[in-house]
N, C-alpha and C positions, 0 to 999 in steps of 0.2 A: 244122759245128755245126748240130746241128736246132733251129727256132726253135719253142715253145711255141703250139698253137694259143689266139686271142684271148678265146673263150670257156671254156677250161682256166685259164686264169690268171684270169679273173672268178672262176671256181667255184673256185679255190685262197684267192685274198683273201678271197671273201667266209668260206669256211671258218676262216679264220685270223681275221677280226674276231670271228664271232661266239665262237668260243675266248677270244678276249684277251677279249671283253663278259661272256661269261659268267663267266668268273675274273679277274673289275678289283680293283683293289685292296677295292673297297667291302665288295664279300660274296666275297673268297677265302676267309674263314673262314667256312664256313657254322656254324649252329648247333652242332651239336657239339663243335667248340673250345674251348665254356664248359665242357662239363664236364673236357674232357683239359687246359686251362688251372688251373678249380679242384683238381684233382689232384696236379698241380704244384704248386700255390700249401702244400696241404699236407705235401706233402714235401718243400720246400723250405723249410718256417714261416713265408711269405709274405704277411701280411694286406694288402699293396700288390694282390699282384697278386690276391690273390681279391676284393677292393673294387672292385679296376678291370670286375671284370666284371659288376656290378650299376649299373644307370642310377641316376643322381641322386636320384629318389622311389624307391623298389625298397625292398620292405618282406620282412624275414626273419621267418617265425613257424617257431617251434619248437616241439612237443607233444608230449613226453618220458613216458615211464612216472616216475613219482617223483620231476618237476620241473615246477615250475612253470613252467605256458606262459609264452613270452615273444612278445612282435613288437616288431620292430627296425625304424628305420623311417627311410631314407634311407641314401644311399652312406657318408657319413663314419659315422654310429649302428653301422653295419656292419663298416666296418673296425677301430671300436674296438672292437666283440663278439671279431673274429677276432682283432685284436692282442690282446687279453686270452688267451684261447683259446692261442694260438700261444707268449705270453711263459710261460705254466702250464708248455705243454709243455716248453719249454728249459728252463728253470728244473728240471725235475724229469726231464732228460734224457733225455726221450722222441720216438721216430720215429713220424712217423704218415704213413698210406697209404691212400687211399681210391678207390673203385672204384665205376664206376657202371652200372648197367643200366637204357635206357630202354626201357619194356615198350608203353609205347600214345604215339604221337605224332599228336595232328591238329594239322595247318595250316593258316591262312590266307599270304596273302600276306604279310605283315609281321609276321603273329602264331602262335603257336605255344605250344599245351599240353602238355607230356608229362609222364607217370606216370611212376614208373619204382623203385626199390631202390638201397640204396648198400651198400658192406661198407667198416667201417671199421675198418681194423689201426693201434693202438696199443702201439710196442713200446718195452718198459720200458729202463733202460740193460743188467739184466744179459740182458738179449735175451727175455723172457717175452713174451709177445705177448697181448693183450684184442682180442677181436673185439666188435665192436656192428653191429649192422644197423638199417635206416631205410627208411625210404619215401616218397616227393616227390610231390608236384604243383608241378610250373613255370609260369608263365607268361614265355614269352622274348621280348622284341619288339625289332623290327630300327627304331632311328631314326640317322639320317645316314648311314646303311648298314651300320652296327655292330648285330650280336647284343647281347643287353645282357638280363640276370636281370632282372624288372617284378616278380612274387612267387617267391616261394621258403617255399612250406608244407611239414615234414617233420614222421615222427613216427615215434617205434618200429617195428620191427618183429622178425622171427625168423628166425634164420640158417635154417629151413625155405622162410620165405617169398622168401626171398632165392635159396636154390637152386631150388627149382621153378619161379622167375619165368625167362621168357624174354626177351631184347636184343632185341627185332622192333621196335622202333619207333625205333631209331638212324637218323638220316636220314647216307646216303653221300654223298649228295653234295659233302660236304667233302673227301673224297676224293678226288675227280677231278680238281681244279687242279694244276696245278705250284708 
C-alpha cells in the first residue's frame, strides 16, 4: 500500500472544503433559481411557491399596454395577486408557461440588477395557444443566504423585442454545485 504524501492530502482537503463552502446549503441556489423556480410556479398554478420567492417587503409593479399600473406590495399582497391570476387560469382551463431571458446582469455582493424579456404562453383547453411578451428590471438581494425578488418592475413588450434580445447576463454559477 502506497501511503499519500503529507502535503497532497492538505492540498486534497483544502480543495474539498472550499467545494463544500462554496456550494453550502446557503447560496447552492445561486440567483437564477428564482427565475426556473417562478417558471415552475407557473406551470404548475403555484402562487405558494412563486410568493416564496419574493422577500417579505418586495414590491410588484406592473405597466401593461391597456391596463392600469398596478404595484403590489409585500410577500402575502403578492401571493394573493398570483393566486387570483392562477385560480382565473383553472377556472377557465388554461396552461401557462413562461420563459425567461436575462439580457444585462450587474452585481454587487448581496445585490443584483438584471434586465431581461419574458415569453409567456397561455394555452387555452382546446390547445390554442396566446403569446404575450414583457420586459423586467429586478432587483434580487440575498438576506440569510437566500436569493429573494426586493422589486419586480415589468411592462409590455414585442415578440420582436423578445427574439433579438440575447441571454448574456444569466449568471452560471448556479450551475456548478451538485
Amino acid at each position: 500500500m502506497q501511503l499519500i504524501p503529507h502535503h497532497d492530502l492538505l492540498k486534497t482537503a483544502a480543495w474539498i472544503l472550499l467545494l463544500l463552502i462554496s456550494c453550502s446549503p446557503l447560496d447552492v441556489e445561486g440567483p437564477d433559481h428564482l427565475y426556473r423556480s417562478f417558471s415552475l410556479g407557473y406551470e404548475n398554478l403555484d402562487a405558494d411557491l412563486i410568493a416564496d420567492l419574493y422577500d417579505e417587503k418586495a414590491t410588484l409593479i406592473n405597466l401593461y399596454q391597456d391596463v392600469e399600473p398596478t404595484s403590489i406590495n409585500g410577500q402575502s399582497a403578492i401571493w394573493s395577486f398570483f393566486s387570483d391570476v392562477f385560480k382565473k387560469a383553472k377556472q377557465e382551463e388554461k396552461k401557462l408557461k413562461i420563459d425567461f431571458k436575462v439580457t444585462t446582469r450587474n452585481r454587487s455582493k448581496d445585490r443584483i440588477l438584471d434586465h431581461g424579456f419574458y415569453h409567456l404562453k397561455v394555452f387555452s383547453a382546446d390547445g390554442e395557444q396566446l403569446d404575450r411578451f414583457g420586459k423586467f428590471s429586478i432587483v434580487i438581494q440575498r438576506r440569510a443566504g437566500k436569493w429573494k425578488f426586493m422589486l419586480d418592475a415589468n411592462a409590455s413588450a414585442t415578440a420582436a423585442e423578445f427574439d433579438t434580445s440575447n441571454a448574456n447576463g444569466a449568471d452560471s454559477s448556479a450551475k456548478g454545485c451538485p
